[in-house]
N, C-alpha and C positions, 0 to 999 in steps of 0.2 A: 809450396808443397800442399796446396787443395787437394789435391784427390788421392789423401790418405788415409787410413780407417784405424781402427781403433788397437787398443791396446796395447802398447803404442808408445814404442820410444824411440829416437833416431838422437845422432851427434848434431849433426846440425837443421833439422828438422823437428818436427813435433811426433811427439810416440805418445797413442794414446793406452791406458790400460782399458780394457772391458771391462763393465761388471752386467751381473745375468739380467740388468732389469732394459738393459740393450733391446733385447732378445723376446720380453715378456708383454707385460700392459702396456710400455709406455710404446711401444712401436706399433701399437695398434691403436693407439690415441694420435699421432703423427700423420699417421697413412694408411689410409684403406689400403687393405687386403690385393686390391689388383694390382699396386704398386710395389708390395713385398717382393716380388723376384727381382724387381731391377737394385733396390734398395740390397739386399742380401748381393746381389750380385757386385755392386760396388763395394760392401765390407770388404767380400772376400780377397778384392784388386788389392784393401787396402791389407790385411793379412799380408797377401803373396807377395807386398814390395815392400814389409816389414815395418809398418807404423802401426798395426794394430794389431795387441796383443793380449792376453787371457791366461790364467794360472788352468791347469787340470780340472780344479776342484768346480770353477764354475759353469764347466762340459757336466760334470758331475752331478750338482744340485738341477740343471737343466734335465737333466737325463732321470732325474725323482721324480719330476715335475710332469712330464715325457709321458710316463710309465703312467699314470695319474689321469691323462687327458686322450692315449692312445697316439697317432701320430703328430709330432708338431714341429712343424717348418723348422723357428729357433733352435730346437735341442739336432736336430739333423745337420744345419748350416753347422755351429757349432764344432760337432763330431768330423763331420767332412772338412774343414780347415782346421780342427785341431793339432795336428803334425806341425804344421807351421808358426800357429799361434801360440803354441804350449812349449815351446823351442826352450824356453828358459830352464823347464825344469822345476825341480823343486828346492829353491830356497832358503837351507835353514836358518843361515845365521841373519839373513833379514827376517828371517820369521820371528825367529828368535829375538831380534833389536824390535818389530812391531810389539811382540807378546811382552816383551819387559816395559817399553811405554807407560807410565801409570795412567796416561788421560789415551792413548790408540788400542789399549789393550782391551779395554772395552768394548770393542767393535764386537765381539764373542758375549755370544748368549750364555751365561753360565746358568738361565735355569733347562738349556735345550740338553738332554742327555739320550736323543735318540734320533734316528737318522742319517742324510747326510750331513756330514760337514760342511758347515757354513764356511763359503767364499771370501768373505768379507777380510779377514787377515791376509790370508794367501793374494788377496787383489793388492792387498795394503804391500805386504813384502813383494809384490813383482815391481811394482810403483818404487819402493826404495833403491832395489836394486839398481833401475833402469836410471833413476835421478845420480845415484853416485857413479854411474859409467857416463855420464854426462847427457845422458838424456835429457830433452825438457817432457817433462811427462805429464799429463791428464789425466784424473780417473772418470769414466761417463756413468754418473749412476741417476734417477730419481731419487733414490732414499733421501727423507728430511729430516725425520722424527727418532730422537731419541726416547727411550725412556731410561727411567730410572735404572733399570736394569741392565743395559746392550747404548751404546751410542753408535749413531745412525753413522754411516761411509763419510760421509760430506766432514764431518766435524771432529773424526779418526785423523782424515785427512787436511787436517789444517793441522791437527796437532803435531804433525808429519813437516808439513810445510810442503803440500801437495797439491795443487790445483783440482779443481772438478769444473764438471759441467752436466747440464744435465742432455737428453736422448734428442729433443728438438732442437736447440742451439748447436748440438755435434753434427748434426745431419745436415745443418745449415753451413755451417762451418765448414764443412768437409765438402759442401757443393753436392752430395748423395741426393737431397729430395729437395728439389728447385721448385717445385710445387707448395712447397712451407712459403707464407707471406715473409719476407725478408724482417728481420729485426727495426721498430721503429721506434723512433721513441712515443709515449704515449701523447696523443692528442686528445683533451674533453672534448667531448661534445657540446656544441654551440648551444647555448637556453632557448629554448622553446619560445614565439609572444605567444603572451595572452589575449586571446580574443576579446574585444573591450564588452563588456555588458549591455 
């Protein structure tokens, strides 16, 4: 199942969850701008054959962001395959099981009291759901850094017993942007002689 996209759960497949940062910097650190249409274009395959998938809320903080910058690709891809990718709905009682978490409940900014709603739980409960229906599931974010305040997706989602990845190994992974240098392992660089005196 290579050429499946995000958000993302299947029985016996891989379902991946979105999260917004898909969408934002880091796909434009992956892949120049002229390669967005084809790349957006195979998300969207992977939406409509139902391996990649997305809560509301992260339409929603894209759509903050949107308003902020005037037209952007992301927040538009987003909206145009939401019907499909937001299928789930809203989740309480995984909302619920993420917010009661003592170490996932952290993923929430409690000194953020204005704005949209932060994605980051709602990504966490669509990820629970989809593992207890037997999904194997993924969530694709950058985020690394906690602070003291908010814990970063990546480390909600261990506490979970969740897998991540980050935007360029997903894309490779999913076969989407074949133009990314393939995963290798690292080689040093041979030492230099010195020119004798």
């Amino acid at each position: 199942m290579r050429k499946t996209l995000s958000g993302w759960v299947n029985i016996r497949r891989r379902q991946w969850v979105s999260f917004r940062c898909l969408f934002t910097i880091e796909i434009k650190q992956v892949a120049p701008r002229t390669q967005w249409k084809a790349i957006f274009q195979d998300l969207s395959t992977l939406v409509t054959n139902g391996s990649l998938v997305y809560p509301k809320q992260v339409v929603d903080e894209l759509k903050a962001g949107s308003m902020a910058r005037g037209y952007d690709r992301p927040y538009e891809w987003a909206k145009k395959n939401s019907k499909h990718a937001t299928r789930h709905g809203n989740l309480f009682s995984e909302l619920t099981e993420v917010m009661s978490h003592p170490t996932a409940s952290r993923v929430v900014d409690p000194n953020k009291s204005f704005g949209v709603e932060e994605a980051d739980a709602y990504v966490l409960a669509l990820a629970v759901h989809l593992k207890k229906n037997g999904s194997s599931v993924t969530v694709v974010t950058e985020e690394s850094r906690s602070t003291p305040q908010k814990l970063a997706l990546p480390q909600a989602c261990g506490a979970l017993r969740l897998y991540t990845m980050n935007v360029e190994v997903f894309l490779q992974d999913n076969g989407i942007h074949p133009k990314v240098a393939p995963l290798l392992p690292h080689t040093p660089p041979k030492p230099r002689r010195r020119k004798p005196n």
